[in-house]
C-alpha positions as CSV (number, residue, x, y, z in Angstrom):
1,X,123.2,176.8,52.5
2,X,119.6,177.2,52.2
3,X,119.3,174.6,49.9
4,X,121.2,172.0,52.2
5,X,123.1,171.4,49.5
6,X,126.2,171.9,52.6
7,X,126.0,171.2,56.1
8,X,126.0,173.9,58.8
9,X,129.3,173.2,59.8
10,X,130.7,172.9,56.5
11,X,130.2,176.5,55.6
12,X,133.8,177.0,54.2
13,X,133.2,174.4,51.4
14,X,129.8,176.4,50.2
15,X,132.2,180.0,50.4
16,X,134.3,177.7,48.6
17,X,132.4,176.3,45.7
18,X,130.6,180.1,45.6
19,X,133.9,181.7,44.9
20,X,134.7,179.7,42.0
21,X,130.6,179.7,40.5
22,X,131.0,184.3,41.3
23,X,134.3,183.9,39.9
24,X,134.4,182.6,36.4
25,X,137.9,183.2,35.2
26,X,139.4,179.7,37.5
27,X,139.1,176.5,35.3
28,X,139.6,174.0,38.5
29,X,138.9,174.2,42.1
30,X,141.7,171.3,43.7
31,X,140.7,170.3,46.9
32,X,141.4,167.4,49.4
33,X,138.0,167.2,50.2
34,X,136.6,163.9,48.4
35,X,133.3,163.1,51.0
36,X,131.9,166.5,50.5
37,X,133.2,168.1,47.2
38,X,135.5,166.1,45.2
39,X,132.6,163.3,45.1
40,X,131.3,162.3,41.8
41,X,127.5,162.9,43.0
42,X,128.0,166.2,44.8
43,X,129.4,167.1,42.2
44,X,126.5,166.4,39.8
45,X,124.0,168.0,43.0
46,X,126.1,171.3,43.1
47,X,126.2,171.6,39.4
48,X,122.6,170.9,38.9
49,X,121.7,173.5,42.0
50,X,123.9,175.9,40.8
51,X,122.2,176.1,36.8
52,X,118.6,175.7,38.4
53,X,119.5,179.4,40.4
54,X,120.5,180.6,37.0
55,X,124.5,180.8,37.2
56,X,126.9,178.9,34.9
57,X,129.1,176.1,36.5
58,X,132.2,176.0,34.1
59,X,134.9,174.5,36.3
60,X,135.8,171.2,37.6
61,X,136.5,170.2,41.1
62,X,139.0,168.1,40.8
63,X,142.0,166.2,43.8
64,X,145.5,167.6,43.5
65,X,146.3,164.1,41.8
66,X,143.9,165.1,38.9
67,X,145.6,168.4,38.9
68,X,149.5,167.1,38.2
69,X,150.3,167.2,34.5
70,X,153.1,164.5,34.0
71,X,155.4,164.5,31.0
């Protein structure tokens, strides 16, 4: 939040991405949201903040249309 990297009022989207960068064992984060997370360059902005403050960004935000596997 500090590094505006969210909006005030989207505060459950940073305890969002935070969960997944604190918890390293979840390959994907699936979310609905394209405008604020599922977006090509805030993807690239959240990565890029989240190595400069020295943690490892090893999952994929992805739509739940990326995340079905068809046979």
């Amino acid at each position: 939040m500090e590094k505006r990297a969210f909006q005030p009022e989207k505060r459950d989207d940073a305890i969002h991405v935070a969960s997944m960068v604190l918890g390293p064992a979840l390959d994907a984060m699936v979310t609905w949201n394209c405008r604020h997370l599922a977006n090509e360059n805030n993807k690239r902005y959240l990565k890029g903040l989240t190595i400069a403050e020295g943690y490892s960004f090893n999952f994929q935000i992805i739509t739940p249309e990326e995340a079905i596997i068809y046979d």
